[in-house]
N, C-alpha and C positions, 0 to 999 in steps of 0.2 A: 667266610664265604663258602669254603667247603662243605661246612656244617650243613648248609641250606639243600643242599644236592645229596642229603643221606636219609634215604626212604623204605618204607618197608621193604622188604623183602621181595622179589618179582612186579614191582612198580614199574622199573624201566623195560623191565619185557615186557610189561601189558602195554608201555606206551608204543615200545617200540611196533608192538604186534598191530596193535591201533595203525598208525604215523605209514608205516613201512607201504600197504599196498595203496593208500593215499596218495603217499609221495612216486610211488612206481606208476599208479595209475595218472598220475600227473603231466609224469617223466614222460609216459611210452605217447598221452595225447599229444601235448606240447612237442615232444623230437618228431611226430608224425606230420604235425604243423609244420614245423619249421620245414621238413622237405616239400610239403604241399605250397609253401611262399616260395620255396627255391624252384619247382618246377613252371610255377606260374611266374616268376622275375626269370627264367629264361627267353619268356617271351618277348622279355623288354621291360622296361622303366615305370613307360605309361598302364602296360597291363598289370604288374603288380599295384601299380599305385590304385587302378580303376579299382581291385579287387578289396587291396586297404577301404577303398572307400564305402565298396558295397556290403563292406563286413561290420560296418562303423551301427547298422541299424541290425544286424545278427547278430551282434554283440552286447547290443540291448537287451535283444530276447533269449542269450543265454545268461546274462548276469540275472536276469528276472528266473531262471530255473533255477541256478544257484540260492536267490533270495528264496525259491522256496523251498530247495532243499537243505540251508538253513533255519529259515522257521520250523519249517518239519523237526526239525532236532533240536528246538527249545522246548518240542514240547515231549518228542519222544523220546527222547536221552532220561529223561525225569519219570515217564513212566515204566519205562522198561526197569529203573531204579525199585519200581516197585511190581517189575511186571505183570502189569494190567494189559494187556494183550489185545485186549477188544477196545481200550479208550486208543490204544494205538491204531487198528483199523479205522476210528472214527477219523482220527486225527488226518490219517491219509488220505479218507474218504473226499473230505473238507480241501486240500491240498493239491488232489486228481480233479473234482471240479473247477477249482480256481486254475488248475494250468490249462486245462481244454477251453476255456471263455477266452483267456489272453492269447494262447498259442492260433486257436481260430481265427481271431481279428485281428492279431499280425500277421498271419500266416496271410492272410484273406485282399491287405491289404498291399505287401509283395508282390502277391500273384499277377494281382489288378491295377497297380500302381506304379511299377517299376523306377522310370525315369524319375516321376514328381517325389516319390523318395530319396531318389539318390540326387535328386536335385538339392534336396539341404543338405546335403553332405560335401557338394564342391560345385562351385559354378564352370569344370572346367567343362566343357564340352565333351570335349575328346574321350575324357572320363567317365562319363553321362556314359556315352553310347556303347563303350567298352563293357561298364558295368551291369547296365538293367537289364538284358539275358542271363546274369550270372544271379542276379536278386531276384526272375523271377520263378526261378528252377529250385536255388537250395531255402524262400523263403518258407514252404509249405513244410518243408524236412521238418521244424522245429515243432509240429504238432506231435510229431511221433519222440522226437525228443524230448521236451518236458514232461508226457507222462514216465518215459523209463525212467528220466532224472529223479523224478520224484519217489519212482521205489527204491532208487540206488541212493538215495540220500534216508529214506528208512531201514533199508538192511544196514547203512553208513553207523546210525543209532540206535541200532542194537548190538553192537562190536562185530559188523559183518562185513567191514571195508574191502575185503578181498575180492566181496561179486561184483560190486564197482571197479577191480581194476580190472578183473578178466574182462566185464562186459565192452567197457567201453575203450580198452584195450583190444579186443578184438574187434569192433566196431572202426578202431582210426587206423589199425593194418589192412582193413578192407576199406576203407576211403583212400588210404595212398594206394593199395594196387590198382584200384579203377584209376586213380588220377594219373597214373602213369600208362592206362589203357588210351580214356577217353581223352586226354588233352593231346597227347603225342599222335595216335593212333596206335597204335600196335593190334595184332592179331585178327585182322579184319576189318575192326572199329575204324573208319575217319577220325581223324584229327579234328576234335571237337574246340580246343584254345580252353581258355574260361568257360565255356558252356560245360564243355566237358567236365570242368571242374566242380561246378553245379552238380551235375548228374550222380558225377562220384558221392557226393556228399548226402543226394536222396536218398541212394540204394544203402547206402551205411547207415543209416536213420531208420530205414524201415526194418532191417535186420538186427539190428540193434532190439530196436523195441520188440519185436517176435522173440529174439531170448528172454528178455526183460519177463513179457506175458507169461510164457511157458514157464519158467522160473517162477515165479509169482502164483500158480496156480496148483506147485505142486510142493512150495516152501511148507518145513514144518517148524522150523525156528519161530515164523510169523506166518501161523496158517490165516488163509483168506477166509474174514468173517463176512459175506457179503451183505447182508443185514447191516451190518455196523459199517460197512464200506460205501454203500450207496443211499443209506439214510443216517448220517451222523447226528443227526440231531443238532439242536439250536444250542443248546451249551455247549458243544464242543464247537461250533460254530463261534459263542462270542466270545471262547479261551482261546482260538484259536486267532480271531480277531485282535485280542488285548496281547497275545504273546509273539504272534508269527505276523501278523501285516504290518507292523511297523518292520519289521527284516526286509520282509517283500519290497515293501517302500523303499527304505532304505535301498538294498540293491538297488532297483531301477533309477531310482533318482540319482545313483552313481553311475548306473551304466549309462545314463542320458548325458552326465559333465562329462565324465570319460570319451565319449561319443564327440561329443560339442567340443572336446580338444581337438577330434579329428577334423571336424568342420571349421575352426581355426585354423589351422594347419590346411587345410583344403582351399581356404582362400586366402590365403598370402601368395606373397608376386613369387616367391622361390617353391610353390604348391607342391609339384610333381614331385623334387628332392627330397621336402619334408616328409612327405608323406611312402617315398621310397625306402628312406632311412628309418623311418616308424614302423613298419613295415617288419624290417630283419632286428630291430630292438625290444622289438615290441613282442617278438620271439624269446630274444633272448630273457628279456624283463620274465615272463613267464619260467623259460627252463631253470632261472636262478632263484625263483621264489618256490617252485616245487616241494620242496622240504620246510618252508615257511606255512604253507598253506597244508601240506600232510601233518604236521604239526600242532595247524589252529585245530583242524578238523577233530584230533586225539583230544585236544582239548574242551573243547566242546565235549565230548562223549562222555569223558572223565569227571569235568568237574558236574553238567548234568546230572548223570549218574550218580555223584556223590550227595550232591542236596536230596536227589529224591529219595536217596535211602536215610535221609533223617542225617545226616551230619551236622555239627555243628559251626555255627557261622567262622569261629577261630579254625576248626580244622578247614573246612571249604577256602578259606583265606589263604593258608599255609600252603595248600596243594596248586592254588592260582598260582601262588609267589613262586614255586618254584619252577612251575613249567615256563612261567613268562622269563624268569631268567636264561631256559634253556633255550627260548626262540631268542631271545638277545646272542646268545655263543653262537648260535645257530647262523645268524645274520651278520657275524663279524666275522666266520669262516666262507661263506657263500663272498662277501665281498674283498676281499683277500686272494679268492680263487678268480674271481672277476678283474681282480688287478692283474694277477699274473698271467692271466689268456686275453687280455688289451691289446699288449706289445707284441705276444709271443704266438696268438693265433688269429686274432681279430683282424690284426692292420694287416698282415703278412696274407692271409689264404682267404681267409672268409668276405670283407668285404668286394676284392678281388674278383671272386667266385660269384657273386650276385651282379656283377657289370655296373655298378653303383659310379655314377661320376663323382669327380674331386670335390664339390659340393655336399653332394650326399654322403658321400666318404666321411667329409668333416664333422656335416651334421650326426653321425652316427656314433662315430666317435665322440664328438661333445655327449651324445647320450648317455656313451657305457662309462664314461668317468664319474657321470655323478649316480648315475647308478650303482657305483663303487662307494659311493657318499655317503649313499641313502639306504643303504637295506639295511642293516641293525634298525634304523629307527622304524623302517618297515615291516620289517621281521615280526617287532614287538606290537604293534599297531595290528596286526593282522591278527595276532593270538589274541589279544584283550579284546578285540571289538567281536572276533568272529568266533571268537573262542569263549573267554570268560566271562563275558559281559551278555553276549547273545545266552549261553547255557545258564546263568545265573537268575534268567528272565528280565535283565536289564535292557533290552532291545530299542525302549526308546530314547533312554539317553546316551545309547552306541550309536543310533541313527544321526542324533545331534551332532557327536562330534564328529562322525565320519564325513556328513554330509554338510555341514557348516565349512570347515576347512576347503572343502573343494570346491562348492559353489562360493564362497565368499573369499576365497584367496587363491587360489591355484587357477580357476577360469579368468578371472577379472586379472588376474596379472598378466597371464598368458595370451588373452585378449588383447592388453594395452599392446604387451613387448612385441605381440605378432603381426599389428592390425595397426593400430594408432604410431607407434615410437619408431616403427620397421628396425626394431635393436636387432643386434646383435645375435646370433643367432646361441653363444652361450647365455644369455639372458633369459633367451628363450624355453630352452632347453631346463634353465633353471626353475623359469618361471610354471611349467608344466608339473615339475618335482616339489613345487613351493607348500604343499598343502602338510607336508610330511616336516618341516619345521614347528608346526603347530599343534599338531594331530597327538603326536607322543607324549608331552606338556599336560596336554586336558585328560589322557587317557590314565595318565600315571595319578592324576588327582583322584578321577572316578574310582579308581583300581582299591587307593590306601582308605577311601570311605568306608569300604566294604558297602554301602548300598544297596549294593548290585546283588548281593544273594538273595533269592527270592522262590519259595516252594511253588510254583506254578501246578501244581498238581492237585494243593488241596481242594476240598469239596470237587471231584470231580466226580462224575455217574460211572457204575459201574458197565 
């Protein structure tokens, strides 16, 4: 077993150098969140929950940046392998158009729509009216965010993960000081509630993307080809088609099940609870996968990287095998840690601290237990899908198993047990985690085919 984990020379420092501002850039959004839930659950029960809800269709359209700042890096991890510098501005090119069409007509439809979207997110009323000032302030933000995303996911694959953590690191310390401006009042400001919360999150969005620009314009790692950036041409166009929009897909079609959990959750008789306790879990769920997902991302780079410089399919293989085993260790110290902060900080201060009643209490707790269940298997699901499988150009039948398991087992359970059976609320709770029993199983088959390695680069234009 040991054997497996003994690698050249400065391996684990390039991963760690990879992984580290990943997993910090992670850290600092996620801990930022997590105070931006708790200032808005001071407000009360229903306004965290209204907020749950209105985030339920924001969380679409950042899974949809995510999806394309992983397709971006199926294709550029492999050219930077052979640094072709200019198919990479193509590649971006392709990638900046597709987020400005999508981010416009979400953005467009938030603006314009408010309640009738947050209308399929929960029938609760109270919720409605709480929420649609808050969706129709931070939905336009996300125009200015998927373009930065999408250059912080190419400096990501060229080994540049650092300007992604300062950017958007200093992007969510300036969303929680306005939020602690405009929701409280402080310093002049009125007491905005929610609104205010909104407001915060514009001004960090447009600030954000003005670093992003200015960086971008004077990068020389990846100088700006604008030729190649604003006319990518038609073959980068259907390589980007064959290797990056099934990712795209993918993502969304998860952030929509994902989503459609909360909408379950949104209409059960126990609504407000569920969706309270989701709320601060759903927090947690993120700060404990931090290191999971700085992880996938290293991998993706690495093994990318490795094919496009000509490796061979046994070595490409070897180098999967062993990173996926370190997100396995990875995932059985993360839940380990989650066991001992259950008893020892969870039940004691934290839920406490958010005014959660004995309900939501419980339901939260049912969460973080099998959340303690579940992350190894998660751990490894996350590296092979978003990691090996995505960089290897395997993306469509990462999409399959990602998205098979959760549309066809984790919704339809979680639908029965919340909706039709009114079970239990551990049922439930299970029933939501049920996709991660299957997921691991299909991914470990795809993985030992070797399949999945794939030159995505050849015949490309110079």
């Amino acid at each position: 077993m040991l054997s497996l984990f003994r690698q050249k020379p400065g391996f684990y420092s390039r991963l760690t150098a990879l992984a580290l501002p990943m997993v910090l850039q992670n850290l600092i959004t996620t801990s930022l969140g997590f105070v931006d839930t708790f200032m808005v659950g001071t407000l009360g029960n229903a306004e965290m929950a209204a907020v749950t809800a209105a985030n339920s269709p924001i969380f679409i359209l950042q899974v949809i940046s995510f999806g394309l700042m992983s397709g971006l890096t199926v294709l550029v991890s492999q050219f930077w392998g052979r640094q072709d510098k200019t198919a990479i501005n193509r590649a971006m090119g392709v990638c900046m158009y597709l987020s400005l069409a999508i981010s416009l007509t979400a953005g467009g439809l938030l603006l314009l729509f408010p309640r009738q979207v947050l209308g399929l997110m929960t029938d609760n009323p109270v919720l409605v009216e709480l929420g649609a000032p808050y969706l129709r302030i931070v939905g336009p933000s996300y125009i200015f965010d998927g373009l930065a995303s999408v250059y912080v996911g190419l400096q990501r694959s060229v080994e540049n993960p650092g300007f992604g953590m300062k950017v958007f690191g200093a992007a969510m310390v300036l969303n929680t000081c306005l939020n602690y401006v405009f929701i409280f009042g402080h310093f002049g400001v009125p007491a905005l509630g929610i609104t205010g919360a909104a407001a915060a999150t514009l001004t960090s969005r447009v600030v954000e993307f003005s670093i992003v620009l200015l960086y971008a314009m004077r990068s020389r790692l990846i100088p700006l080809e604008l030729a190649a950036l604003f006319r990518p041409g038609a073959e980068m166009l259907r390589r980007f088609v064959r290797y990056s929009i099934p990712v795209l897909v993918n993502e969304t079609l998860w952030g929509l099940g994902t989503s459609l959990m909360t909408v379950i959750m949104g209409h059960m008789a126990i609504s407000t609870e569920m969706l309270a306790a989701y709320a601060i879990m759903g927090n947690i769920d993120k700060l404990s996968t931090v290191l999971c997902f700085g992880l996938a991302g290293a991998t993706a780079v690495i093994v990318g990287k490795a094919i496009g410089e000509g490796q061979s399919s046994d070595e490409v293989y070897d180098l999967a095998k062993v990173l996926l085993s370190a997100a396995v260790l990875v995932g059985l110290c993360v839940s380990l840690l989650l066991a001992v902060l259950l008893p020892t900080f969870f039940v004691s201060t934290l839920y406490p601290l958010f005014r959660l009643s004995p309900l939501a209490t419980e339901i939260a707790f049912t969460m973080a237990v099998i959340y303690c269940c579940t992350t190894p298997m998660r751990a490894f699901d996350i590296s092979n899908i978003t990691g090996v499988l995505r960089a290897g150009g395997d993306a469509k039948v990462a999409s399959v198993i990602d998205l098979s398991t959760l549309w066809l087992v984790a919704i339809p359970l979680t639908a029965l047990c919340g909706l039709v059976l009114d079970a239990p609320v551990t049922l439930v709770c299970l029933a939501i985690q049920g996709e991660n029993f299957v997921k691991m199983p299909m991914g470990l088959i795809r993985f030992h085919s070797r399949r999945w390695i794939n030159d995505v680069t050849k015949g490309a234009e110079a």
